[in-house]
N, C-alpha and C positions, 0 to 999 in steps of 0.2 A: 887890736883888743878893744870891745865895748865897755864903757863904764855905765851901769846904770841908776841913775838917782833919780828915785822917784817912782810911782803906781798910781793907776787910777782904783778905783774900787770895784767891786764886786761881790756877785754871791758864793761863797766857797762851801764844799762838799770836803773839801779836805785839802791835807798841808802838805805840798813834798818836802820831804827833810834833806839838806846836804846843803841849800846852799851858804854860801858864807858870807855872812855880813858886818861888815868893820864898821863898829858905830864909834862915834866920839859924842860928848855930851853939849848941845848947839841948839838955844833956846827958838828961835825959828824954825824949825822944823815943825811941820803938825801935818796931818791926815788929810790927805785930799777928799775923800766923800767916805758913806757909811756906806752898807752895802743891806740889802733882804733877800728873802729866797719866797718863790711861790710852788705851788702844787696846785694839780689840774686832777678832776676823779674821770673814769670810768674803768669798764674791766676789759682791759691790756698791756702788756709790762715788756721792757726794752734797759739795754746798757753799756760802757766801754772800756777797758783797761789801757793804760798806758805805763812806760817802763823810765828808769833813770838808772843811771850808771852809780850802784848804789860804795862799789869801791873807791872811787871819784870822793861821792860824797862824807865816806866815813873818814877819807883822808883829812877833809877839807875842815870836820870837826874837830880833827885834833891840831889842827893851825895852833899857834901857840897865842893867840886871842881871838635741714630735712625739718624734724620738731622742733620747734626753737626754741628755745627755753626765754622765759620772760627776760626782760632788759637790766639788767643791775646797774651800777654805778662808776663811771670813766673817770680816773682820775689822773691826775698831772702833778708835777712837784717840779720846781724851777729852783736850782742849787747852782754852786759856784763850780767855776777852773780852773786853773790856772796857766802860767805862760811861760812862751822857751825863751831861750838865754844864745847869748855868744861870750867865747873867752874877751878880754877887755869891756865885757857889757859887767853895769851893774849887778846884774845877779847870774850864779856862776850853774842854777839847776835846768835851764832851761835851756831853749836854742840862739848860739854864741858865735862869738866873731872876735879871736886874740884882737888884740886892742882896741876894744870898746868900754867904755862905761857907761850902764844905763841909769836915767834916772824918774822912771817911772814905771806903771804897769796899768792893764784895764781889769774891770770889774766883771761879776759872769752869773748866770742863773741856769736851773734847772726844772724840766716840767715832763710831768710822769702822767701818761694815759691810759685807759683801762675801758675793755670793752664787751661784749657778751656774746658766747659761744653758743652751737647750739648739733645736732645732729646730722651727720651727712646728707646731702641730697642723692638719688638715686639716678643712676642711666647716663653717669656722666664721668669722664678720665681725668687724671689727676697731674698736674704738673708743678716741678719745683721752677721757678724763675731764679736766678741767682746773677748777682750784679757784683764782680771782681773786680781786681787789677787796679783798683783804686791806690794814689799813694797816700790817702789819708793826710795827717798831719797836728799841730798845735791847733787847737781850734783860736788862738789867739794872737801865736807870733804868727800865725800863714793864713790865716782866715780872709789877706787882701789877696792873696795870690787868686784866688777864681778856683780853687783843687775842688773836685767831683766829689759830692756827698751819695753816699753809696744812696740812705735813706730815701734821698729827692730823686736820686735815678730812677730805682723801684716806683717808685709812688707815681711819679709821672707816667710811666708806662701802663700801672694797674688803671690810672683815670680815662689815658687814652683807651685801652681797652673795656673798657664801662661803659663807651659814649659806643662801640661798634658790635659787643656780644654780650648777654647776659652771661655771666661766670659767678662761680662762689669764690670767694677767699675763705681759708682752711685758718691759713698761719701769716704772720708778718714779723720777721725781727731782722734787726742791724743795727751796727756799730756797738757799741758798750760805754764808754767814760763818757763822761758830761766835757771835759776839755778837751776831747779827740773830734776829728772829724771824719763821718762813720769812713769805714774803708771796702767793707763788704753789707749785703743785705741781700734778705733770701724771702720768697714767698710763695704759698702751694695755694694754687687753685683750681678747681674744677669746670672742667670745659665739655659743653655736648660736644660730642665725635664731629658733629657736622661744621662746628666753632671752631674747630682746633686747627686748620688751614690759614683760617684771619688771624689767630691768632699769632700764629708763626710769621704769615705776611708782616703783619704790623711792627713784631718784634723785629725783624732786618730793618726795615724801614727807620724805625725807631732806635735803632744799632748803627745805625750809619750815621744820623742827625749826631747823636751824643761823642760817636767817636770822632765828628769833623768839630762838634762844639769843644769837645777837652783834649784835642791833639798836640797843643803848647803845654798843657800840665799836666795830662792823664792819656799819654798816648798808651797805655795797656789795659785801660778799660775792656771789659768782656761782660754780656749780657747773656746769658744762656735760657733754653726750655728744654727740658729734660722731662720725661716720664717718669712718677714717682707712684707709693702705695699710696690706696686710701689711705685717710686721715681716719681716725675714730670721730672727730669734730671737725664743725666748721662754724663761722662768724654770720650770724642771722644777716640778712641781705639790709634791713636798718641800719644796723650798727658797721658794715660792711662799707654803706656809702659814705658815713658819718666819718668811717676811720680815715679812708683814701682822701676824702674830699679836706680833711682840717689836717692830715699832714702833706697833700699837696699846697693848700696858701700856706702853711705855715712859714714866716719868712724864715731866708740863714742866708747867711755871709753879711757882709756890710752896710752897715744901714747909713754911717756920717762917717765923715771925715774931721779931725780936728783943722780949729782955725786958730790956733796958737802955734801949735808946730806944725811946720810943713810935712805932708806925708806919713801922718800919726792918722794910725786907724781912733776915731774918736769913741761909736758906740757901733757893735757886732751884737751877731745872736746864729747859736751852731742847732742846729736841728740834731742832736747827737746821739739817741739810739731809740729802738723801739725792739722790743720785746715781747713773746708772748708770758704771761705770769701768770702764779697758783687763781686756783676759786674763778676759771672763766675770763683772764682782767686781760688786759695789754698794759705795757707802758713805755709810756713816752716821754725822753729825757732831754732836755734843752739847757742852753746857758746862754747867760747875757753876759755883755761885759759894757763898760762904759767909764771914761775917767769922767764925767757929770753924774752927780746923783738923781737927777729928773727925766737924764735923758736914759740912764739903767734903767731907771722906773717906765718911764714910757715904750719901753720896747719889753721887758718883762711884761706889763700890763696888753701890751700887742698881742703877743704869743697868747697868754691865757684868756685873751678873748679870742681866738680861733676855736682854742679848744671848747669854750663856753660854749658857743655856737652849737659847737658837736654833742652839748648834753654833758659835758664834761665835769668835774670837779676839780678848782685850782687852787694848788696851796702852794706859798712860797715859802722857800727853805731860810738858812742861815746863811749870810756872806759875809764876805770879807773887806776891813776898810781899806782905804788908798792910800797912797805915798805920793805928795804935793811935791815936783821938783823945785830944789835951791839950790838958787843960780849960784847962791854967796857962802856956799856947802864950805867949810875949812876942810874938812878929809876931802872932799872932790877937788881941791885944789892940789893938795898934798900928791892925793892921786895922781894926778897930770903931769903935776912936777917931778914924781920918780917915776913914770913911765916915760918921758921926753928922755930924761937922765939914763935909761937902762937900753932903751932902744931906740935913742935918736931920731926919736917922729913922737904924732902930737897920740894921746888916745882919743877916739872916738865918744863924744858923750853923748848917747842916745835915750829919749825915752820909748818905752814899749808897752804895746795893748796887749799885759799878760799881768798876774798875779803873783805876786812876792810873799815872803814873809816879813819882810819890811814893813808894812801896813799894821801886819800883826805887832810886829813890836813897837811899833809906834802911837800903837794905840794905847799902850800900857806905858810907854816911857818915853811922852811927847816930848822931851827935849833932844832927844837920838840925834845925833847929826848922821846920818845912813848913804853908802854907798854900795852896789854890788858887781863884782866880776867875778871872772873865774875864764877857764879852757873852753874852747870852742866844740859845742853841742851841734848836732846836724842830726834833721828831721824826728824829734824829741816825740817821743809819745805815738809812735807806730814801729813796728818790728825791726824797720833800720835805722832806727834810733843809734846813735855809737858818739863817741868821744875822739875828736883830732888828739892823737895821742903828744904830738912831738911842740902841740902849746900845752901841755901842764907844767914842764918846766920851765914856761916862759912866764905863766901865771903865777907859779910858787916863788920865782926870784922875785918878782913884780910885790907879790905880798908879803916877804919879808921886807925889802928895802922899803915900803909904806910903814910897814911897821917901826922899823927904826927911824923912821921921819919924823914919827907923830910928834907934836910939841909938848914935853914935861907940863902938866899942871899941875 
């Protein structure tokens, strides 16, 4: 079991509801950083869904405590995520590990891009590219693992192909949620008949690099070219290199490592969907996370200068504050103390680069003494998301007997 006490900050887009948090009232407690959000303009639009075992959760509530049409405006939006959990980890919504307690979480942003369409070009074939078999993931508990972003896969391959044939791009979308890490991404382009041979070559070529690069994490990667209809549009050859070229730098995955705790992703940023969207646009969706409020900001401010570059527009969303771990928590001791007592070993007290509601309520009720667990979650926030079923009774014994512990005030 993880215990977790504690979060770093970030930008939040939204709250998962279920997990359970046992506050006690414990005047040291306060907020580790604030959090902001940015937006990036032009016209293209992108985004991601993720899932929570929402029966899990309602339990855990009722605990008993061609022409192309002129250039318009790209824009960006940089919002929050949040992070998975393990059972004995402080917070019990996310991806888990029976006897842990955590006691922290990272911070996250989002940035939305938008780009300018225009009329097919003529005398040339049309193909879908499609980039699968990704396992996706928490873009914030697994964001150190190295997992294959569908987005960076695509994008790398349309840049290499830039540099060897002129081609149009039609369409560009992948992934969806801001805390996911994309999992699929699809994009149609048009190839002269005489192109579409390099084109093919370069894709094996570039299909064998990627599946010898992600064969420890993403051995079912699959990169496809398939024959598709025309498009009724495609993306002006401007705005075309503008898009490939700022979400190829764009950075994602890890950018520091914490020097407080060993093995604590310190500040991340997920490249997390793009989209084609209404009026011409794209967009493109990102998050930062970061337990430093300067170092959030510096890598948020990173990201929408790429997109700047691109002509873009960046605006930054709403985030969410942090959760400072104490070491001198009286419920994280209590914690310990009846899970030694229940299951004769020590809990695990971990902190984690993911987002709580802990923050949230800590912001409103600075004196909270906060800790969070729960049942052990695996691979949180893509399709085989699921719940270790035979630690919920290990975590429900766990939280009554804390509960009976607590000391009368």
């Amino acid at each position: 079991m993880h215990i977790l006490h504690g979060q770093t900050a970030g930008l939040q887009a939204e709250v998962i509801v279920g997990a359970v948090d046992i506050a006690a009232a414990h005047p040291d407690m306060a907020a580790a950083v604030k959090i902001q959000t940015v937006t990036v303009v032009v016209p293209v639009v992108f985004n991601v869904q993720i899932g929570c075992p929402n029966e899990i959760a309602v339990q855990k509530c009722r605990c008993p405590r061609g022409s192309i049409q002129q250039p318009q405006v790209l824009y960006a939006d940089i919002a929050a995520a949040q992070h998975p959990q393990q059972h004995g980890a402080v917070d019990t919504a996310r991806v888990g590990e029976h006897g842990s307690i955590a006691v922290n979480d990272a911070a996250a942003a989002n940035c939305d891009i938008f780009g300018i369409l225009g009329k097919q070009k003529a005398a040339v074939q049309y193909f879908i590219i499609d980039v699968k078999g990704l396992n996706g993931g928490h873009s914030g508990g697994e964001i150190h693992k190295g997992l294959g972003n569908a987005n960076k896969v695509l994008v790398r391959y349309l840049y290499l192909l830039g540099a060897q044939v002129d081609f149009t791009l039609c369409s560009i979308s992948g992934g969806n949620l801001r805390n996911a890490i994309a999992r699929e991404a699809h994009a149609v382009i048009g190839l002269s008949p005489n192109d579409k041979e390099t084109a093919r070559v370069l894709l094996n070529h570039y299909t064998a690099d990627i599946e010898n690069e992600l064969k420890h994490v993403d051995p079912n990667v699959r990169i496809s070219m398939e024959s598709t209809e025309q498009p009724e549009k495609c993306i002006s050859n401007a705005w075309k290199d503008k898009v490939i070229w700022a979400l190829h730098a764009c950075p994602h995955g890890v950018i520091g490592m914490s020097h407080d705790i060993e093995g604590l992703v310190e500040t991340s940023t997920n490249l997390a969907s793009v989209k084609m969207g209404p009026d011409d646009t794209i967009i493109v969706g990102t998050s930062q996370r970061s337990s430093i409020e300067s170092c959030k900001n510096m890598i948020a401010n990173q990201v929408a200068s790429v997109f700047k570059l691109a002509d873009a527009v960046v605006t930054h969303g709403d985030g969410y504050p942090g959760w400072a771990p104490n070491p001198d928590s009286k419920i994280l001791k209590v914690a310990q103390e009846t899970y030694k007592r229940l299951f004769n070993k020590d809990a695990k007290i971990m902190a984690i680069h993911a987002g709580l509601e802990c923050g949230l309520f800590l912001e409103k009720y600075p004196n909270l003494d906060m800790i969070s667990f729960g049942p052990t979650l695996r691979d949180v926030h893509s399709p085989n998301e699921r719940i270790q079923i035979d630690t919920v009774g290990l975590w429900w014994s766990h939280l009554l007997e804390l509960l009976k512990s607590i000391p009368a005030k």
